[in-house]
FIFIMI-800113 format. One record per residue (C-alpha): residue number from 0; residue in one letter; chain; y, x negated, z negated. Coordinates in steps of 0.25 Angstrom, whole numbers, always signed. Layout:
N
<site nr="NUM" rest="A" kette="A" y="Y" x="X" z="Z"/>
...
***
This chain:
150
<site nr="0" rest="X" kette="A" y="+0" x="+0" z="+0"/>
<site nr="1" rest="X" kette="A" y="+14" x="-5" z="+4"/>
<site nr="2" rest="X" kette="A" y="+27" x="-3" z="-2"/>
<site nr="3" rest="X" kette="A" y="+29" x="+6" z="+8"/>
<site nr="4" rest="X" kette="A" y="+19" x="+16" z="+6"/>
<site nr="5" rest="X" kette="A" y="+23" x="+15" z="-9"/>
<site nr="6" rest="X" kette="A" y="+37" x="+18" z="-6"/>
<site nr="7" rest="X" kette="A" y="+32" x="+31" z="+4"/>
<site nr="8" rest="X" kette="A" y="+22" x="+36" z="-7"/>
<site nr="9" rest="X" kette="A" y="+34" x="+34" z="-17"/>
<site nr="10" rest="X" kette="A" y="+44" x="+42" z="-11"/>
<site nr="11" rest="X" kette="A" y="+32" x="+53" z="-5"/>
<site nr="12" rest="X" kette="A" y="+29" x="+55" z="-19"/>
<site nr="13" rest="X" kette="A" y="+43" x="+56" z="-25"/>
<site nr="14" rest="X" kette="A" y="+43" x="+68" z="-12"/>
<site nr="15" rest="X" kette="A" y="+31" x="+74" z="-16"/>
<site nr="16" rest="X" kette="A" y="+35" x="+76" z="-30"/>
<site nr="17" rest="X" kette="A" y="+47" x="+82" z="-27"/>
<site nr="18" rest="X" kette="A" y="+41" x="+92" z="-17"/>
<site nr="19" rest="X" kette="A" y="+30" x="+93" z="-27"/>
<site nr="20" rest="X" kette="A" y="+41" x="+96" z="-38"/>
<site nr="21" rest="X" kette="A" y="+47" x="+108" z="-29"/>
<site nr="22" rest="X" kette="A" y="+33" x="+115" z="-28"/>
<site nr="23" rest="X" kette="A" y="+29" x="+113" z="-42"/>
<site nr="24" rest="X" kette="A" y="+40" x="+121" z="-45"/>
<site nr="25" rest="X" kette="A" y="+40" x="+132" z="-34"/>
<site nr="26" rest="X" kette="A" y="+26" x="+134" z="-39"/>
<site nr="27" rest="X" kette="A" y="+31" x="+137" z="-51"/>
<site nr="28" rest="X" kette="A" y="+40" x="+146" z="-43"/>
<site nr="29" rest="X" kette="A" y="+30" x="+152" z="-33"/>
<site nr="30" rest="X" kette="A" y="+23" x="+159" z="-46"/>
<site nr="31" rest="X" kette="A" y="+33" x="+165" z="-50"/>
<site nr="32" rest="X" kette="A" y="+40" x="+169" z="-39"/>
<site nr="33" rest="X" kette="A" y="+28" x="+177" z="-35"/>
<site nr="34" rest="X" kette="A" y="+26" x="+181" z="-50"/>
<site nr="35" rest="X" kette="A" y="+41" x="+188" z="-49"/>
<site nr="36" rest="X" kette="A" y="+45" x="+179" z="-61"/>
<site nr="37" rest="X" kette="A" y="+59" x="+174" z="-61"/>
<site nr="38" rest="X" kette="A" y="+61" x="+160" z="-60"/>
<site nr="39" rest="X" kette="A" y="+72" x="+148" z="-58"/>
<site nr="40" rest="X" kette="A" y="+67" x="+134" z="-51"/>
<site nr="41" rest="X" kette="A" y="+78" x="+124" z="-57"/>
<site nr="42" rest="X" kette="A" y="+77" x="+109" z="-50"/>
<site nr="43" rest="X" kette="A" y="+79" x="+97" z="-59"/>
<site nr="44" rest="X" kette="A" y="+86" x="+107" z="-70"/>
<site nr="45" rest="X" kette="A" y="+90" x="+95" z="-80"/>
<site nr="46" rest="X" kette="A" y="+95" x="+86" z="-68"/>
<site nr="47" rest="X" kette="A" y="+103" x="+75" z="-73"/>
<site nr="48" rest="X" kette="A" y="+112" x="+67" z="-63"/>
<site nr="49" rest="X" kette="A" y="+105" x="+59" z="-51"/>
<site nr="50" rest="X" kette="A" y="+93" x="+56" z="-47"/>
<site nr="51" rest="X" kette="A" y="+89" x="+49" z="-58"/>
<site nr="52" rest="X" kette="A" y="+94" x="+60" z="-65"/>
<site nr="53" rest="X" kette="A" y="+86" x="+72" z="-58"/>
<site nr="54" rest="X" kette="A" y="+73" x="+64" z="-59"/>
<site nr="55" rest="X" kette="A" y="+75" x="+62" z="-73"/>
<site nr="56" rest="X" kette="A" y="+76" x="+76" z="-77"/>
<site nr="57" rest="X" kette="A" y="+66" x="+86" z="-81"/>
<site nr="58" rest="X" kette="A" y="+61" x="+95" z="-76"/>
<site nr="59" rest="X" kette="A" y="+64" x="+92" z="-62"/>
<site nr="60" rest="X" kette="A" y="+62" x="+108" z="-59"/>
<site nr="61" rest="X" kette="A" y="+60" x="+120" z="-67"/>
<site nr="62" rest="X" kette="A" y="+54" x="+134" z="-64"/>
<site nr="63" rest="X" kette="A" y="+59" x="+144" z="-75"/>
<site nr="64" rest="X" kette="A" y="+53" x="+157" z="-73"/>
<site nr="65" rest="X" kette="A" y="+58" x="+171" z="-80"/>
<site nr="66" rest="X" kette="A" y="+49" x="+179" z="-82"/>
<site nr="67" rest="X" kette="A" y="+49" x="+193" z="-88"/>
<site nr="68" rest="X" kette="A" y="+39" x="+193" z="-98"/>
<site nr="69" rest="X" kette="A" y="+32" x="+203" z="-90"/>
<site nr="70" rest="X" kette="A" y="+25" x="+193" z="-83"/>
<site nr="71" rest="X" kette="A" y="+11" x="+187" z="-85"/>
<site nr="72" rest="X" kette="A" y="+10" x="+173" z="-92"/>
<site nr="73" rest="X" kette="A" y="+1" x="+171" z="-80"/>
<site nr="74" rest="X" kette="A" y="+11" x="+170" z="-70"/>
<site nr="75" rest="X" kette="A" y="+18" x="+159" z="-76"/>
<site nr="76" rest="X" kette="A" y="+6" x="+152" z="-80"/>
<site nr="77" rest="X" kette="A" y="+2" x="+152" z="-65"/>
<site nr="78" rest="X" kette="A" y="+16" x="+147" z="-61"/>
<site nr="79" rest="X" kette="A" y="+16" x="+136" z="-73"/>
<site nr="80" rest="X" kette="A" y="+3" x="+131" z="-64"/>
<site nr="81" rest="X" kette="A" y="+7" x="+134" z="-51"/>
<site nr="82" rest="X" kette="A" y="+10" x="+119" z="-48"/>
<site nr="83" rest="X" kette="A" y="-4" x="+116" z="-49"/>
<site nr="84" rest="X" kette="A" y="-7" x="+123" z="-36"/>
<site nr="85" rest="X" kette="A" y="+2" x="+113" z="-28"/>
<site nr="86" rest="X" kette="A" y="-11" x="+104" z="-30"/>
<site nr="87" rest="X" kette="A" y="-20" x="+111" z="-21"/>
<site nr="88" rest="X" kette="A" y="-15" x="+105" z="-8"/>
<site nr="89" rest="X" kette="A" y="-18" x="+92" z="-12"/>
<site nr="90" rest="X" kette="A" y="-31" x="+95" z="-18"/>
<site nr="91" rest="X" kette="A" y="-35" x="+102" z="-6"/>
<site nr="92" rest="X" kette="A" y="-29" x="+89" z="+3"/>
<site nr="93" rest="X" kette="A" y="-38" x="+83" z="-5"/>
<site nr="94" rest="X" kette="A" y="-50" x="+92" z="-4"/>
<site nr="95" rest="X" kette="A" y="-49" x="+90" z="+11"/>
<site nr="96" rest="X" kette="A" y="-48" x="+75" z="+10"/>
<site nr="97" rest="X" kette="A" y="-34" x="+74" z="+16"/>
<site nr="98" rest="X" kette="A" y="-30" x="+68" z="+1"/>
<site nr="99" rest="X" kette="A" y="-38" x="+57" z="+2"/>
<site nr="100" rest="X" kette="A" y="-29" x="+46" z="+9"/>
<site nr="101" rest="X" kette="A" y="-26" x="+36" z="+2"/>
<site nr="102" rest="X" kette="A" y="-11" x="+33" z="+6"/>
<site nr="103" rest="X" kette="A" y="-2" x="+31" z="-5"/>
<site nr="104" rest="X" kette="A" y="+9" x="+42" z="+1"/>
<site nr="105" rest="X" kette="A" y="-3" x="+52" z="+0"/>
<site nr="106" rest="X" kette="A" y="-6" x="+50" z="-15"/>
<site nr="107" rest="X" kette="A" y="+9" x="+48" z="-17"/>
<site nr="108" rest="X" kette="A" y="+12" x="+64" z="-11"/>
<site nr="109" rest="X" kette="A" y="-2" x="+68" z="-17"/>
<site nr="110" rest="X" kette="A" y="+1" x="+63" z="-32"/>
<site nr="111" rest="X" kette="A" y="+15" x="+69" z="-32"/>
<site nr="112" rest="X" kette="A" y="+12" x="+81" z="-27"/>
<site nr="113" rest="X" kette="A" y="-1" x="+84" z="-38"/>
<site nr="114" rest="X" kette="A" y="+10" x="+79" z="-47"/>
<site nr="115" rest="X" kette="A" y="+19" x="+91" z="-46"/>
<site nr="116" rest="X" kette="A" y="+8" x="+100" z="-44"/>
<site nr="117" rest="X" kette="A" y="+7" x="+99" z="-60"/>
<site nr="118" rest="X" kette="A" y="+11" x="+108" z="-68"/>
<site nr="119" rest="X" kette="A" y="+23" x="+102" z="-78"/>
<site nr="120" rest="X" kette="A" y="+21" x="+103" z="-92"/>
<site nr="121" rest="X" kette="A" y="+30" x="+115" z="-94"/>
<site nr="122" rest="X" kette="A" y="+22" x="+121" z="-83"/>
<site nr="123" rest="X" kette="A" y="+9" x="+121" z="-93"/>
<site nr="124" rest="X" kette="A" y="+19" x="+127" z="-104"/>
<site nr="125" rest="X" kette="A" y="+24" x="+138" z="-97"/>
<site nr="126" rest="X" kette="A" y="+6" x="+140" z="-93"/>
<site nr="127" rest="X" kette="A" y="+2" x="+139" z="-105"/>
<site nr="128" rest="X" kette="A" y="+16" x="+146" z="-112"/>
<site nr="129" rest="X" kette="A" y="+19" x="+158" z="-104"/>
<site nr="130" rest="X" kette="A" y="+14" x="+167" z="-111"/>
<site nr="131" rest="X" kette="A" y="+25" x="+164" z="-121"/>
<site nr="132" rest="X" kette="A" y="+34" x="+164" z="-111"/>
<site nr="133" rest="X" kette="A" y="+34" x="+178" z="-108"/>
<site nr="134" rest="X" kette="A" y="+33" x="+184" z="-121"/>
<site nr="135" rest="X" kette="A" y="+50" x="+183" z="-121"/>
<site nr="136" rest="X" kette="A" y="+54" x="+178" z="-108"/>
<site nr="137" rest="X" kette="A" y="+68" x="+182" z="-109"/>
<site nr="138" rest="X" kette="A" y="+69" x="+171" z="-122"/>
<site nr="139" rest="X" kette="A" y="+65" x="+161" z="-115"/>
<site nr="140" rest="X" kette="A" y="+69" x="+161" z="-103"/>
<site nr="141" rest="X" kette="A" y="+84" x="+163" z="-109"/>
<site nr="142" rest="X" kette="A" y="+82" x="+151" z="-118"/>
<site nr="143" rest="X" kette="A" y="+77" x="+142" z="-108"/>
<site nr="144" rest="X" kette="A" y="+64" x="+140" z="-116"/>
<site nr="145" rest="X" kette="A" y="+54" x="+147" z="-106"/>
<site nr="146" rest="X" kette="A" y="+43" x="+137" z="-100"/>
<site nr="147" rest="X" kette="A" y="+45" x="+135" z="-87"/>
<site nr="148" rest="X" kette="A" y="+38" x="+127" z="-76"/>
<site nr="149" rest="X" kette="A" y="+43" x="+115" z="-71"/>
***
Protein backbone atom coordinates (compact mmCIF):
# COMPACT_ATOMS: atom_id res chain seq x y z
CA UNK A 1 0.00 0.00 0.00
CA UNK A 2 1.25 3.59 -0.92
CA UNK A 3 0.76 6.86 0.55
CA UNK A 4 -1.44 7.32 -2.11
CA UNK A 5 -3.89 4.81 -1.45
CA UNK A 6 -3.63 5.64 2.25
CA UNK A 7 -4.48 9.14 1.47
CA UNK A 8 -7.64 7.90 -0.96
CA UNK A 9 -8.89 5.54 1.72
CA UNK A 10 -8.57 8.45 4.35
CA UNK A 11 -10.60 11.05 2.63
CA UNK A 12 -13.34 7.91 1.36
CA UNK A 13 -13.82 7.31 4.87
CA UNK A 14 -14.08 10.73 6.13
CA UNK A 15 -17.02 10.87 3.05
CA UNK A 16 -18.58 7.65 4.11
CA UNK A 17 -19.02 8.87 7.62
CA UNK A 18 -20.39 11.73 6.83
CA UNK A 19 -22.92 10.37 4.32
CA UNK A 20 -23.35 7.59 6.80
CA UNK A 21 -24.07 10.32 9.53
CA UNK A 22 -27.03 11.70 7.15
CA UNK A 23 -28.75 8.24 7.01
CA UNK A 24 -28.32 7.36 10.45
CA UNK A 25 -30.34 9.90 11.23
CA UNK A 26 -32.94 9.93 8.49
CA UNK A 27 -33.54 6.51 9.66
CA UNK A 28 -34.22 7.81 12.71
CA UNK A 29 -36.57 9.91 10.86
CA UNK A 30 -38.09 7.43 8.19
CA UNK A 31 -39.75 5.82 11.39
CA UNK A 32 -41.30 8.33 12.58
CA UNK A 33 -42.35 9.89 9.72
CA UNK A 34 -44.36 6.91 8.71
CA UNK A 35 -45.29 6.47 12.38
CA UNK A 36 -46.90 10.28 12.22
CA UNK A 37 -44.72 11.37 15.22
CA UNK A 38 -43.39 14.82 15.13
CA UNK A 39 -40.04 15.29 14.92
CA UNK A 40 -36.92 17.89 14.45
CA UNK A 41 -33.50 16.85 12.76
CA UNK A 42 -30.89 19.49 14.34
CA UNK A 43 -27.29 19.29 12.55
CA UNK A 44 -24.32 19.82 14.86
CA UNK A 45 -26.86 21.59 17.62
CA UNK A 46 -23.78 22.39 20.01
CA UNK A 47 -21.38 23.85 17.06
CA UNK A 48 -18.79 25.81 18.22
CA UNK A 49 -16.70 28.08 15.84
CA UNK A 50 -14.70 26.37 12.77
CA UNK A 51 -14.05 23.34 11.69
CA UNK A 52 -12.31 22.16 14.61
CA UNK A 53 -15.02 23.39 16.37
CA UNK A 54 -18.03 21.58 14.62
CA UNK A 55 -15.95 18.15 14.76
CA UNK A 56 -15.62 18.81 18.36
CA UNK A 57 -18.94 19.00 19.32
CA UNK A 58 -21.45 16.51 20.27
CA UNK A 59 -23.71 15.35 19.06
CA UNK A 60 -22.93 16.09 15.47
CA UNK A 61 -26.91 15.57 14.83
CA UNK A 62 -29.92 15.01 16.69
CA UNK A 63 -33.47 13.61 15.97
CA UNK A 64 -35.96 14.75 18.82
CA UNK A 65 -39.22 13.29 18.15
CA UNK A 66 -42.66 14.52 20.06
CA UNK A 67 -44.75 12.15 20.56
CA UNK A 68 -48.34 12.34 21.94
CA UNK A 69 -48.19 9.87 24.42
CA UNK A 70 -50.78 8.12 22.43
CA UNK A 71 -48.33 6.15 20.85
CA UNK A 72 -46.68 2.72 21.18
CA UNK A 73 -43.30 2.57 22.88
CA UNK A 74 -42.69 0.36 19.89
CA UNK A 75 -42.44 2.84 17.61
CA UNK A 76 -39.83 4.59 19.09
CA UNK A 77 -37.92 1.62 20.12
CA UNK A 78 -37.94 0.55 16.26
CA UNK A 79 -36.82 4.09 15.31
CA UNK A 80 -34.05 4.02 18.32
CA UNK A 81 -32.66 0.63 16.04
CA UNK A 82 -33.58 1.85 12.81
CA UNK A 83 -29.77 2.40 11.90
CA UNK A 84 -28.91 -0.98 12.24
CA UNK A 85 -30.71 -1.70 9.00
CA UNK A 86 -28.16 0.47 6.96
CA UNK A 87 -26.06 -2.68 7.59
CA UNK A 88 -27.87 -4.90 5.16
CA UNK A 89 -26.34 -3.74 2.07
CA UNK A 90 -22.94 -4.51 2.95
CA UNK A 91 -23.69 -7.71 4.47
CA UNK A 92 -25.54 -8.77 1.42
CA UNK A 93 -22.22 -7.15 -0.85
CA UNK A 94 -20.66 -9.51 1.25
CA UNK A 95 -22.94 -12.47 0.96
CA UNK A 96 -22.56 -12.21 -2.87
CA UNK A 97 -18.65 -12.07 -2.52
CA UNK A 98 -18.53 -8.48 -4.12
CA UNK A 99 -17.07 -7.50 -0.23
CA UNK A 100 -14.21 -9.38 -0.43
CA UNK A 101 -11.53 -7.29 -2.37
CA UNK A 102 -9.06 -6.42 -0.48
CA UNK A 103 -8.22 -2.80 -1.48
CA UNK A 104 -7.63 -0.44 1.33
CA UNK A 105 -10.42 2.25 -0.15
CA UNK A 106 -13.07 -0.75 0.10
CA UNK A 107 -12.50 -1.50 3.71
CA UNK A 108 -12.00 2.16 4.26
CA UNK A 109 -15.95 3.06 2.66
CA UNK A 110 -17.00 -0.43 4.29
CA UNK A 111 -15.71 0.21 7.90
CA UNK A 112 -17.20 3.69 8.04
CA UNK A 113 -20.28 3.10 6.68
CA UNK A 114 -20.93 -0.14 9.57
CA UNK A 115 -19.73 2.44 11.85
CA UNK A 116 -22.66 4.72 11.41
CA UNK A 117 -24.98 1.98 11.04
CA UNK A 118 -24.76 1.73 15.01
CA UNK A 119 -26.91 2.87 17.10
CA UNK A 120 -25.44 5.63 19.53
CA UNK A 121 -25.72 5.29 22.97
CA UNK A 122 -28.63 7.56 23.39
CA UNK A 123 -30.24 5.51 20.81
CA UNK A 124 -30.28 2.26 23.16
CA UNK A 125 -31.74 4.77 25.94
CA UNK A 126 -34.50 5.95 24.22
CA UNK A 127 -34.95 1.46 23.14
CA UNK A 128 -34.86 0.44 26.32
CA UNK A 129 -36.61 4.04 28.06
CA UNK A 130 -39.43 4.65 25.89
CA UNK A 131 -41.66 3.48 27.76
CA UNK A 132 -40.95 6.36 30.37
CA UNK A 133 -41.03 8.55 27.74
CA UNK A 134 -44.46 8.41 26.98
CA UNK A 135 -46.02 8.31 30.22
CA UNK A 136 -45.64 12.62 30.15
CA UNK A 137 -44.39 13.55 26.90
CA UNK A 138 -45.48 16.99 27.23
CA UNK A 139 -42.77 17.15 30.43
CA UNK A 140 -40.17 16.31 28.85
CA UNK A 141 -40.13 17.34 25.64
CA UNK A 142 -40.76 21.07 27.37
CA UNK A 143 -37.66 20.38 29.38
CA UNK A 144 -35.56 19.33 26.97
CA UNK A 145 -35.04 15.97 28.88
CA UNK A 146 -36.73 13.42 26.57
CA UNK A 147 -34.16 10.77 25.01
CA UNK A 148 -33.81 11.25 21.74
CA UNK A 149 -31.67 9.61 18.96
CA UNK A 150 -28.66 10.87 17.80
Amino acid sequence: MDGTEVVISGGVLALVVAVGLVAHEWSHALVLRLAAIDYTISYAPDRRGGIVGLLRSCPWAVVQPYPTGAEPAWILRVAALAPLVLAVPVFGLAATGNATNQSPVIVAAVIGWLACAIPSPQDFAVAFHAHTALKDPTETCATGRAPYAD
